[in-house]
C-alpha positions in Angstrom: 0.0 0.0 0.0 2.4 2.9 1.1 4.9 1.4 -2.0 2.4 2.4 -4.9 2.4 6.2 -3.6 6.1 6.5 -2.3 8.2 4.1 -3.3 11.3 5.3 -1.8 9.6 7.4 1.5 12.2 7.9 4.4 9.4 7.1 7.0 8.7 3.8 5.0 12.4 2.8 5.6 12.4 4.0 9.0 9.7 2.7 9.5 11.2 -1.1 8.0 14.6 -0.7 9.9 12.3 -0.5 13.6 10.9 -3.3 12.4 14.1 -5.1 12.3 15.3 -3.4 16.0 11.7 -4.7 17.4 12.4 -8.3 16.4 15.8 -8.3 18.0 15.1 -6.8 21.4 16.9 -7.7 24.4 19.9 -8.6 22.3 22.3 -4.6 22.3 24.8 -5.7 19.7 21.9 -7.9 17.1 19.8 -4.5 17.6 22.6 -2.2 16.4 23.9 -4.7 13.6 20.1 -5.1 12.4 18.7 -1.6 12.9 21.8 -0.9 10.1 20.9 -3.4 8.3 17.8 -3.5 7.7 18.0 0.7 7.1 20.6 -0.3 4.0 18.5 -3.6 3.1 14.8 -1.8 2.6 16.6 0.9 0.3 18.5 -1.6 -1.8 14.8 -3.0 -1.8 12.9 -0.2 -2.5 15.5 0.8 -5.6 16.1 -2.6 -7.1 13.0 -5.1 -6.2 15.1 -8.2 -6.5 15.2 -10.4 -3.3 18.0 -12.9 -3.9 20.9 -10.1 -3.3 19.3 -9.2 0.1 19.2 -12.9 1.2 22.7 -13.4 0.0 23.5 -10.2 2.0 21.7 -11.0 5.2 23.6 -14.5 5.1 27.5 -12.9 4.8 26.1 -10.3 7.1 24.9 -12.6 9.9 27.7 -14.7 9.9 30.4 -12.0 9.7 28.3 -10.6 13.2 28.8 -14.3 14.1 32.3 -14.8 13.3 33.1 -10.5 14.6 31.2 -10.8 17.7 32.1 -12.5 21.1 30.1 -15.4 22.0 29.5 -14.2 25.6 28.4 -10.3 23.9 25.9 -11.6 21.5 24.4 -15.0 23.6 25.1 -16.7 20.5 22.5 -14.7 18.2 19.7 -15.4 20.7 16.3 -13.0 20.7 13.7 -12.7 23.2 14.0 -14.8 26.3 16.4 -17.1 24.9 18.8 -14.5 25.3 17.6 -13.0 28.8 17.9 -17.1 30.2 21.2 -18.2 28.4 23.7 -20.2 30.2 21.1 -20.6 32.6 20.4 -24.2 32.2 
């Protein structure tokens, strides 16, 4: 719907890239990586309308974060309350 009558509106993208942040809360350094992210990703979207480059993108990007990132910072990419209970058990 909001595509059709502004394809490349900033509140649309902002709008994307909270998205992204809201999906990766209580984890600091995935809700940096992915607010970024998903910023760059909706306007490479919004421009180009091809999906394959975005997946390939998300993939290096998520294991670059994996490979960049200490263990012990990130909880091993965990969301939600996996993250808030890890090394728990």
């Amino acid at each position: 719907p909001l595509e059709g009558r502004c394809p490349q509106c900033p509140r649309q993208l902002f709008t994307r890239g909270v998205e992204v942040w809201r999906a990766h809360i209580p984890n600091p350094i995935l809700m940096v990586v992915t607010t970024a992210g998903g910023f760059v990703l909706a306007e490479i979207y919004a421009r180009y309308r091809n999906i394959w480059p975005l997946a390939l993108a998300q993939t290096v990007g998520g294991f670059l974060a994996a490979a960049l990132a200490p263990a012990s910072a990130i909880h091993n990419m965990r969301v939600g309350t996996g993250y808030l209970f890890y090394g728990l058990r």
